[in-house]
C-alpha positions as CSV (number, residue, x, y, z in Angstrom):
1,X,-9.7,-2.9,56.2
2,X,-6.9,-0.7,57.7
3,X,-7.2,2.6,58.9
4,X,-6.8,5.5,56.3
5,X,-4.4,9.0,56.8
6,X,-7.1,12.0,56.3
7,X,-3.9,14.0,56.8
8,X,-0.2,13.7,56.3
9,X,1.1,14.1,60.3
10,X,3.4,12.8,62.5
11,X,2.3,9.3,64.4
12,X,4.2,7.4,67.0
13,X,3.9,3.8,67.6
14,X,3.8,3.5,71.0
15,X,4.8,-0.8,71.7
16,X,7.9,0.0,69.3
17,X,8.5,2.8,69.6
18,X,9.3,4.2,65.9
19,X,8.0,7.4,65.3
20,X,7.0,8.3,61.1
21,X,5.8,10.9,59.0
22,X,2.6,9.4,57.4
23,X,1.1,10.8,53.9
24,X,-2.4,11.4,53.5
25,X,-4.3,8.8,52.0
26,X,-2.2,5.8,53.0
27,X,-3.1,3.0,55.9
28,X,-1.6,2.9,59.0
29,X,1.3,0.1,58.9
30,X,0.6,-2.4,61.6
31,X,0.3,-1.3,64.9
32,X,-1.0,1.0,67.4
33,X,0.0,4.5,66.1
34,X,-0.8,8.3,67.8
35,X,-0.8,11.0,66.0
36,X,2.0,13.4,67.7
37,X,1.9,17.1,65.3
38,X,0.7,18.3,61.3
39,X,2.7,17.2,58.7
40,X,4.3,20.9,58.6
41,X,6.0,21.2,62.0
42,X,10.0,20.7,61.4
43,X,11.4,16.9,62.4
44,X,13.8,18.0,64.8
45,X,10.8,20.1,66.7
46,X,8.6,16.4,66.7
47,X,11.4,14.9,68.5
48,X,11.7,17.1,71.1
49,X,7.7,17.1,71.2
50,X,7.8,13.3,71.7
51,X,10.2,13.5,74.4
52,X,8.5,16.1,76.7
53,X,5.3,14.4,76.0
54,X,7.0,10.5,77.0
55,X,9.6,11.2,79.7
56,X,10.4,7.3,79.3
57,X,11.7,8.0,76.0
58,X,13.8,11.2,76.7
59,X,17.9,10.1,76.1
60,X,16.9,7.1,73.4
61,X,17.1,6.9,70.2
62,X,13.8,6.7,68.1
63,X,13.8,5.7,64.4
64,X,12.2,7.6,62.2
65,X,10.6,7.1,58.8
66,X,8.8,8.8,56.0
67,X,6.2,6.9,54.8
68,X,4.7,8.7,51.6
69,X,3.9,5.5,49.4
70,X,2.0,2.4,50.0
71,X,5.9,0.7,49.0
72,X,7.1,2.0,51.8
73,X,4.3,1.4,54.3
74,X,4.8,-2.8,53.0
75,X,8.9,-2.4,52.9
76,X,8.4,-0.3,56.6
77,X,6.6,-3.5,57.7
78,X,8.7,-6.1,56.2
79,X,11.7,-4.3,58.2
80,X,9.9,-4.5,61.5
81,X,8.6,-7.6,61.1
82,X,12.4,-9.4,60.6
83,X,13.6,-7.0,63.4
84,X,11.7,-8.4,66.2
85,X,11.3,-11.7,64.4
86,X,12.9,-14.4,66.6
87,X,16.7,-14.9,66.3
């Protein structure tokens, strides 16, 4: 069984890396996900946050979702899975 939110908060996936706003109650879409801030810190401030944290990522561009329904946890991982599906 996949791992439940106990709060909504901002995760990263690290392999990807995408970074999303997860509701409370919902599983984790695949992958390996950290949890970066609370769900009430401004998106703008998480970004910079994820850059100071990962200098690697600091100058790219790093999608991000909100992910407040199990819909868009399964459309989230429908769209990653046909991204990095083989051409």
């Amino acid at each position: 069984m996949a791992a439940m939110q106990q709060e909504t908060a901002y995760y990263l996936n690290t392999t990807l890396p995408r970074l999303a706003l997860i509701a409370k109650g919902l599983r984790f879409p695949v992958g390996q996900w950290i949890r970066i801030a609370g769900g009430t810190i401004r998106p703008w401030h998480v970004e910079e946050l994820v850059s100071d944290l990962f200098p690697a990522l600091r100058g790219r561009p790093i999608p991000f979702r909100l992910l407040l329904t199990d819909f868009d946890v399964t459309e989230y991982e429908r769209e990653i899975r046909t991204s990095w599906e083989p051409l």
